[in-house]
PASEFI-89922 format. One record per residue: x, y, z of N, C-alpha, C, O, CB in turn. Coordinates in steps of 0.001 Angstrom, whole numbers, plus 500000, padded with zeros to 6 digits. Glycine has a CB too. Layout:
<atoms>
XYZXYZXYZXYZXYZ;...
</atoms>
This chain:
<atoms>
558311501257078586557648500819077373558091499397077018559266499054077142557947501790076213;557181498616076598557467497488076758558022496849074913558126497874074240556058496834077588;558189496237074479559177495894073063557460495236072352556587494835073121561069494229073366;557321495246071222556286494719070678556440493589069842557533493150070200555717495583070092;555945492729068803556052491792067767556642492113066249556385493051065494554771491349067656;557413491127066111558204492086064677557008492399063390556032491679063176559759490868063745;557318493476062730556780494006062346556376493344060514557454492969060050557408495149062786;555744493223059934555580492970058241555870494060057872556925494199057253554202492558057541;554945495292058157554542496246056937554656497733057747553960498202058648552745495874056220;555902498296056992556407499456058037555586500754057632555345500581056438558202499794057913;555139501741057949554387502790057497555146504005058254555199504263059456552767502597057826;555862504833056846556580505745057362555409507198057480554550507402056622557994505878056361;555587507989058571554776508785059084555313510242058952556509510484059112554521508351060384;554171511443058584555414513016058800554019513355059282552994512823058856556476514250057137;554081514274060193552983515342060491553448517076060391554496517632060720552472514993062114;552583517443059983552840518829059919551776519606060783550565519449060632552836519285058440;552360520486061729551533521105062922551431522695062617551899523502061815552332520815064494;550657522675063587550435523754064341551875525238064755552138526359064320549922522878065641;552362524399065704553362524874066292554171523698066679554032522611066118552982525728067327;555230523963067880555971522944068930554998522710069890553905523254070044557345523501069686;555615521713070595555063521104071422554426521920072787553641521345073541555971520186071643;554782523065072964554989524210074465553756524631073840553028524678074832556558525637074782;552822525066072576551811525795072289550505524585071879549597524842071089552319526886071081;550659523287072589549337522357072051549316522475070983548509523383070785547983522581072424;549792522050069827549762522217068454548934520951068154548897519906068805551234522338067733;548216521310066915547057520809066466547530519962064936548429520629064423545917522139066329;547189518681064048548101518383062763547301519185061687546073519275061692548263516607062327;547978519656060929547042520446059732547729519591058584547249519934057504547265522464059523;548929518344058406549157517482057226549449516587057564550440516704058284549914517723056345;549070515451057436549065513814057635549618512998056219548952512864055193547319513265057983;550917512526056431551088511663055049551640509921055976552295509694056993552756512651053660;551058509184055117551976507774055426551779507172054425550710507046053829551673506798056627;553633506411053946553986505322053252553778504390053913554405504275054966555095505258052824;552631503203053441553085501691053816554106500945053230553609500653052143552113500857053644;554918500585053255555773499530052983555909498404053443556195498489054638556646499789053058;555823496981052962555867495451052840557475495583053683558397496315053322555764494647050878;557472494895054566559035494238055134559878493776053700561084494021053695558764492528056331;559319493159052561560509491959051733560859493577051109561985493748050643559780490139050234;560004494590051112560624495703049736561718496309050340562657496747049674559506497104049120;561660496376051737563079496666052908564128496006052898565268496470052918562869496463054302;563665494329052852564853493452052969565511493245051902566539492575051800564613492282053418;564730494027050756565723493806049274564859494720048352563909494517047595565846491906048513;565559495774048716565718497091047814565895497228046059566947496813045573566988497696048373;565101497671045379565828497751044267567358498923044230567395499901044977564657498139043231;568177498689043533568918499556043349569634500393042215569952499777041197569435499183043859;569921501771042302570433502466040581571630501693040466572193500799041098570900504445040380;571862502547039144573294501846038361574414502520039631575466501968039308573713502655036210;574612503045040374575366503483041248575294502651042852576039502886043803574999504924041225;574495501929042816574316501266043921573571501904045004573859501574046155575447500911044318;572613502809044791571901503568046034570889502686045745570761501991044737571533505329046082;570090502780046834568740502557046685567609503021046096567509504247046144568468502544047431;566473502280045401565436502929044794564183502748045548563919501863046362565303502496043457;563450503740045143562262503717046398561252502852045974560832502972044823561494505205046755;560691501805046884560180500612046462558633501091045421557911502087045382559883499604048003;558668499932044781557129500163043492556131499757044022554985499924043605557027499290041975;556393499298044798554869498405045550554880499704046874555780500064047633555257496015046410;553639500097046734553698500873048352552180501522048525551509501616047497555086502402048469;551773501844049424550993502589049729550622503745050143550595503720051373550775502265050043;550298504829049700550371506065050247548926506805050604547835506654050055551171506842049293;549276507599051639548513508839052331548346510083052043549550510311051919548880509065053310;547914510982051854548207512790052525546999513255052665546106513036051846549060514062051479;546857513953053734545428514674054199546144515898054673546984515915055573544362513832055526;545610517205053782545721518730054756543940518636055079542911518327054478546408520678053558;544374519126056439543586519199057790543551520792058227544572521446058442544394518205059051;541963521397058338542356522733058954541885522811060733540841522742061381541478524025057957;543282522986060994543101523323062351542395524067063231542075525206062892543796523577062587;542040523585064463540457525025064709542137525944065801541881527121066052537863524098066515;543538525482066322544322526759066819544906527249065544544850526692064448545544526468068001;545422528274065823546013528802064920547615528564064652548051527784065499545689529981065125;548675529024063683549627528375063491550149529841064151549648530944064372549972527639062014;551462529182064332552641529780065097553067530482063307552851530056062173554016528321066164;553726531682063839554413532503062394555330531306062051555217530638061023555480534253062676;556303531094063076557335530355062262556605529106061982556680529189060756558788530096063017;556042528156062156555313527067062264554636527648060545555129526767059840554210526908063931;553902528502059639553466528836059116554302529242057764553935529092056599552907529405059815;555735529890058332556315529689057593557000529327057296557691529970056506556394529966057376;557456527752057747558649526832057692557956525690056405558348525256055322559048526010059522;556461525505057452555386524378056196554777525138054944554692524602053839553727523666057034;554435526204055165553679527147054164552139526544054056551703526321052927554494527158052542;551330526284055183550305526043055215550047527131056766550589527381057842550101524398055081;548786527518055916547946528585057075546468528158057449546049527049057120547746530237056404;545881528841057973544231528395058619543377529128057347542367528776056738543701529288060600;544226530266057240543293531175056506543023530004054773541990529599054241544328533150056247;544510529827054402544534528762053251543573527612052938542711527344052101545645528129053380;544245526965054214543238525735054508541813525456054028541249524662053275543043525713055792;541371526912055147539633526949055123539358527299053863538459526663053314538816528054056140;540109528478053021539707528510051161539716527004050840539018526318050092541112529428049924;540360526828051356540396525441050220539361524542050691539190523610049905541951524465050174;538692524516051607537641523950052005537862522516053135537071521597053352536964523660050668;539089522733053649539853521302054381538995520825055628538963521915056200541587521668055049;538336520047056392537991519929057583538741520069058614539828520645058642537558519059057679;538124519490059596539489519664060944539698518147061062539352517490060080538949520512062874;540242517456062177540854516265062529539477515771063005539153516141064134542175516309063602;538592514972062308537383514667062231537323513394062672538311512852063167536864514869061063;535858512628062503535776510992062261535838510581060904535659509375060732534461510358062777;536064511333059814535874510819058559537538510880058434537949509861057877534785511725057421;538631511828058813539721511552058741540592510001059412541448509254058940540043512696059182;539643510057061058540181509043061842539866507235060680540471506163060673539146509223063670;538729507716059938538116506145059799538967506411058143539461505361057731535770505771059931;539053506906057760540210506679056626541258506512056660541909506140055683540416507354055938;541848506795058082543598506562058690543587505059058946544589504350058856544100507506060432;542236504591059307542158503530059971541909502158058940542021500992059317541079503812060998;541544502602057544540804502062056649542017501809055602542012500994054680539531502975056214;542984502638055936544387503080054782545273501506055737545819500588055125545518505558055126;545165501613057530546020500787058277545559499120058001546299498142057900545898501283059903;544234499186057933543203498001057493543611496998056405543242495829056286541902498629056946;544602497831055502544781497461054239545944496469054328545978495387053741545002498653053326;546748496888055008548292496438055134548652495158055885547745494911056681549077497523055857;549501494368055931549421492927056171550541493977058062551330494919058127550505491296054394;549949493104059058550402493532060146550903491788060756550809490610060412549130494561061019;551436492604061814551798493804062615552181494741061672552422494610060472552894493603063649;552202495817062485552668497234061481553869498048062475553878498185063698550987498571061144;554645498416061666555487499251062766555198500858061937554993500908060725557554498636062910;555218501748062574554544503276062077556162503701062687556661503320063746552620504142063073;556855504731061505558272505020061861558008506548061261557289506939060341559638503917061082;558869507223062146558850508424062436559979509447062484560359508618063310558368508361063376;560634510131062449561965511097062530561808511737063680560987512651063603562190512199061369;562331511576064784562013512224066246560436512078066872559959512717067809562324513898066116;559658510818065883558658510291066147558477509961067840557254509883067955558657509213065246;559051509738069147558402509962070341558612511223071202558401511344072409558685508935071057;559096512178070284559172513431070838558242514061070227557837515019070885560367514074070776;557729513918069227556381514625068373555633514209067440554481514610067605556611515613067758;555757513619066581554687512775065355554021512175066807553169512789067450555582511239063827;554551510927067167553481509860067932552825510581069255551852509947069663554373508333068509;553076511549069886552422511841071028551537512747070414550528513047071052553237512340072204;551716513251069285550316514444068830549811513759068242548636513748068610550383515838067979;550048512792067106548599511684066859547789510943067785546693510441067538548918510559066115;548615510904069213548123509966069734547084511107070651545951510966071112549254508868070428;547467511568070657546581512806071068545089513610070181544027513992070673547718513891071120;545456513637069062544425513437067993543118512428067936541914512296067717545169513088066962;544297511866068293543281510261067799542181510010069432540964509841069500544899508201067515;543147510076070480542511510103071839540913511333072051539827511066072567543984510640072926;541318512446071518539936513327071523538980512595070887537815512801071229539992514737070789;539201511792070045537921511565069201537576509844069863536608509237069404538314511702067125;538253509344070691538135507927071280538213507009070424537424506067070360537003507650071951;539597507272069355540114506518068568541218505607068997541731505993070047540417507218067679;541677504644068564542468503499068320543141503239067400542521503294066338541976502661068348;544359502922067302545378501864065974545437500486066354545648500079067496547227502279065796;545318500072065747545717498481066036546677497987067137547850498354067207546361497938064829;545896496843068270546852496785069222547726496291069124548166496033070244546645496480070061;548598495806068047550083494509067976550900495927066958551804495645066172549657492158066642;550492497159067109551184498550066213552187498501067080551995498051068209550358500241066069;553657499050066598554759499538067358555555500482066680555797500227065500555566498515067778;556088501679067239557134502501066573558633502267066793559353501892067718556903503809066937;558734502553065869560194503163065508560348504738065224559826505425064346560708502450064173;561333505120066363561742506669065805563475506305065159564491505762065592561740508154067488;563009507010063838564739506847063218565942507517063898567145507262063940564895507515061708;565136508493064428566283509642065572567414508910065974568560508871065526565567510205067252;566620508090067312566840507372068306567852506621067837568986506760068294565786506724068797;567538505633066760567607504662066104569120504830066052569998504350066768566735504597064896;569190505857064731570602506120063719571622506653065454572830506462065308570272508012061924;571419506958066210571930507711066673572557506673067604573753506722067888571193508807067016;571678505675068104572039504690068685573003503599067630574082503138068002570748504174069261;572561503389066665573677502702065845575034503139066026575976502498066494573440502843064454;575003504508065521576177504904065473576810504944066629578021504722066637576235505917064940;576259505175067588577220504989069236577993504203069185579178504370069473576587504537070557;577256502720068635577556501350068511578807500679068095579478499740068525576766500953067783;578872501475067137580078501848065798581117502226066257582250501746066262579806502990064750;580660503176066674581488504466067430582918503615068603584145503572068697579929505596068711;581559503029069342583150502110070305583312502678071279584329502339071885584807502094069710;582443503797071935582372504599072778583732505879072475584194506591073367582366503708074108;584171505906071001585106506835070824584116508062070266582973507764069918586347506294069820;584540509340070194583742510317070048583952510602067977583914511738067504584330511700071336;584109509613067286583574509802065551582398510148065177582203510479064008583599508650064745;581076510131066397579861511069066149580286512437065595579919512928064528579046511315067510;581262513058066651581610514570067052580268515001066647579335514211066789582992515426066228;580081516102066185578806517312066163578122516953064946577618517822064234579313519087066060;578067515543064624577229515249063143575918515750063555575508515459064679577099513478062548;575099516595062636573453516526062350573135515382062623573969514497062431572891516791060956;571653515006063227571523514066062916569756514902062457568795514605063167572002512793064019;569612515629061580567917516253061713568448515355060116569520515265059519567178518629061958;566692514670059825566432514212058789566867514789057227567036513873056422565284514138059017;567106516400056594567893516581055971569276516518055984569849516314054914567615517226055783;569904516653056984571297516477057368571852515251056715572860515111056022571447516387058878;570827514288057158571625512557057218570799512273055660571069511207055107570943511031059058;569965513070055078569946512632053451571095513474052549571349513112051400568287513028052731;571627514388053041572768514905051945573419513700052617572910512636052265573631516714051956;574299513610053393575261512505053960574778511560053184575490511118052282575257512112055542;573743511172053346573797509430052573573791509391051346574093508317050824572602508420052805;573432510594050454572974510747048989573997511664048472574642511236047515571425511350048774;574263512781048886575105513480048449573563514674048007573786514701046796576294512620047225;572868515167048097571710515658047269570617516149048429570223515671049493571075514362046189;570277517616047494569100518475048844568166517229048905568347516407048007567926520329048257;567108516934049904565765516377050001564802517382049205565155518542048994565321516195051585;563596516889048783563159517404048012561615517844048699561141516955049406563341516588046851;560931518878048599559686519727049063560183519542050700559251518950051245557851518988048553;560936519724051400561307519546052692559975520257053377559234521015052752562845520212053039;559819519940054567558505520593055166557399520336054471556508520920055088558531522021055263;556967519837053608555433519256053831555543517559054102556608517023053796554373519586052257;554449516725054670554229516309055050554860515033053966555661514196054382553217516763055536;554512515045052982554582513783052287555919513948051641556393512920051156553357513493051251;556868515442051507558060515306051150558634515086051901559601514553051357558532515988050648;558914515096053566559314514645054445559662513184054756560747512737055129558685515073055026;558128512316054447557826510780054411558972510296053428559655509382053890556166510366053809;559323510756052110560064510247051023561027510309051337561648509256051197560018510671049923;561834511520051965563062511538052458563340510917053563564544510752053762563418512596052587;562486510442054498562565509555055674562526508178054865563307507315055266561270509786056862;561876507930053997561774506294053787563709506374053200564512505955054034560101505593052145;564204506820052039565262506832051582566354506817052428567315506166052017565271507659050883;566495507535053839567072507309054730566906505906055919567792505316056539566916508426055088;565852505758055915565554504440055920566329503464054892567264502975055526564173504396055714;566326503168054080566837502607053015568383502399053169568998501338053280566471503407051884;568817503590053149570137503424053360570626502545054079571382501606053832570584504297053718;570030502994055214570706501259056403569447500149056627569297499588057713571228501833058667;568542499897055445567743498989056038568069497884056683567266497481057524567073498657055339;569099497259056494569084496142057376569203496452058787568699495815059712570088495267057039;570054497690058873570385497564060712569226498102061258568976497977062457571817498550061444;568045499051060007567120499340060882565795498133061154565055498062062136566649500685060359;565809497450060198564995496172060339565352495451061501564461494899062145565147495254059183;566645495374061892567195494558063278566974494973064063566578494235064965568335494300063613;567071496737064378566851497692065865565283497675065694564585497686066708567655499624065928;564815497653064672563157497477065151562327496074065587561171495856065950562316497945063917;563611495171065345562800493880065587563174493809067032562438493095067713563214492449064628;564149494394067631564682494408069054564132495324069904563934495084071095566035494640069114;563778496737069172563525498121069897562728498487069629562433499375070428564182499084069864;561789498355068641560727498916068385559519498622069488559266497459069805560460498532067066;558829499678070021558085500214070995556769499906071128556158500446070206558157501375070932;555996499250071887554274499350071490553535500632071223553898501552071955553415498812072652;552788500862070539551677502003070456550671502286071670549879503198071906550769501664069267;551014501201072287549745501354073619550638501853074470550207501526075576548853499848074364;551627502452074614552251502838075592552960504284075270553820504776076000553118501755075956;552407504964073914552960506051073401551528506995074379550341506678074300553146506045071369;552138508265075317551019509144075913551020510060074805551692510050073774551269509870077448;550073510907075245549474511849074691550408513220074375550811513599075475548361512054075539;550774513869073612551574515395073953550876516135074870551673516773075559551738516429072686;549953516293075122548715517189076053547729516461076045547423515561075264548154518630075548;546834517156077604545285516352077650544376516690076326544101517884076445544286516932079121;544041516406075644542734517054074356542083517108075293542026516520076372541949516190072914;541281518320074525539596519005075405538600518243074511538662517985073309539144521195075243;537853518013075249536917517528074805536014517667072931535683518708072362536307517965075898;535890516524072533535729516865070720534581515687071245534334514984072225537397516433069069;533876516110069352532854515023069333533780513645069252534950513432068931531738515210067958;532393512602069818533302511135069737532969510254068438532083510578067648532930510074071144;533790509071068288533186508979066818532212508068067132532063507518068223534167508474065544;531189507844065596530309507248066047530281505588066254531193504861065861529461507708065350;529258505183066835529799503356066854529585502728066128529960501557066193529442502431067683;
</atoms>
């Protein structure tokens, strides 16, 4: 994978599926924060010195009803079902979803970097997979960041090749009590996920602004989680 152009306007990403990756899982919740690079490079902050979550931003959420069905645990980790969904009247992963993902990305001053929590093990290969059935596109100068990778690689860094990792969590609630002291909040849906990823973000923005201006990944080079079967294409 080749390194991309530094990024302006970061757009933090959560998907909520189907299942894991072994059962073709399908997204049934789509949320993304845009965020401006300067609201990264200078945070507001509380009377305690944490960070506050920036005022300027842009936000997403789409529940999506899936045409597979959800895995039990998958069903009851998010608390979204097919049966739910369809009451509620949700579509599936359509062209009216793709051209509003695309219309939300349209908005934002780019390059864009789209950041993720174990984002090239699952967010980016099932969107990109989403998006591929329907003979969709993101912008070609897009690049990710997975925070996984990221924090984990920092800390190596730190580390000195001495073992002060030992058996830390590194799953996205783990490293928000650590940085906050405090549960994350609606954990498992899509857009409470995004909030607790941006805040962890936050915490180390600068070193993550640096590993993404160095490491961050092109989008044209993220594959697919599985082949998609054939869907309508969108129109031209």
């Amino acid at each position: 994978m080749s390194k991309g152009p530094r990024a302006e306007t970061f757009v933090f990403l959560d998907l909520e599926a189907t299942g894991l990756p072994s059962v073709d899982p399908e997204i049934a919740e789509l949320s993304l924060f845009a965020v401006h690079r300067s609201s990264l490079e200078d945070p507001e902050l509380n009377e305690s010195g944490a960070p506050l979550p920036p005022r300027v931003m842009d936000k997403l959420t789409l529940c999506i009803s899936p045409e597979r069905p959800f895995t039990a645990k998958a069903s009851e980790i998010t608390g979204l079902s097919c049966e739910a969904l369809g009451r509620c009247g949700k579509a599936g992963f359509d062209g009216t979803v793709v051209r509003t993902l695309q219309a939300f990305l349209s908005r934002q001053e780019g390059p864009m970097c789209l950041v993720a929590h174990n984002g090239f093990d699952y967010d980016f290969p099932l969107l990109c997979t989403e998006l591929r059935r329907l003979g969709a596109h993101l912008p070609q100068d897009t690049v990710c960041l997975d925070t996984l990778a990221a924090l984990q690689g920092l800390d190596r860094a730190h580390s000195h090749g001495t073992r002060a990792q030992g058996g830390r969590s590194y799953s996205l609630g783990s490293l928000f009590r650590r940085y906050f002291q405090a549960e994350p909040s609606a954990a498992h849906s899509a857009e409470g996920d995004v909030h607790t990823l941006l805040m962890v973000f936050l915490h180390r923005a600068a070193e993550l602004l640096a590993w993404a201006d160095e490491q961050a990944l092109s989008w044209a080079h993220v594959e697919p989680m599985y082949v998609p079967p054939d869907g309508p294409r969108l129109e031209a």
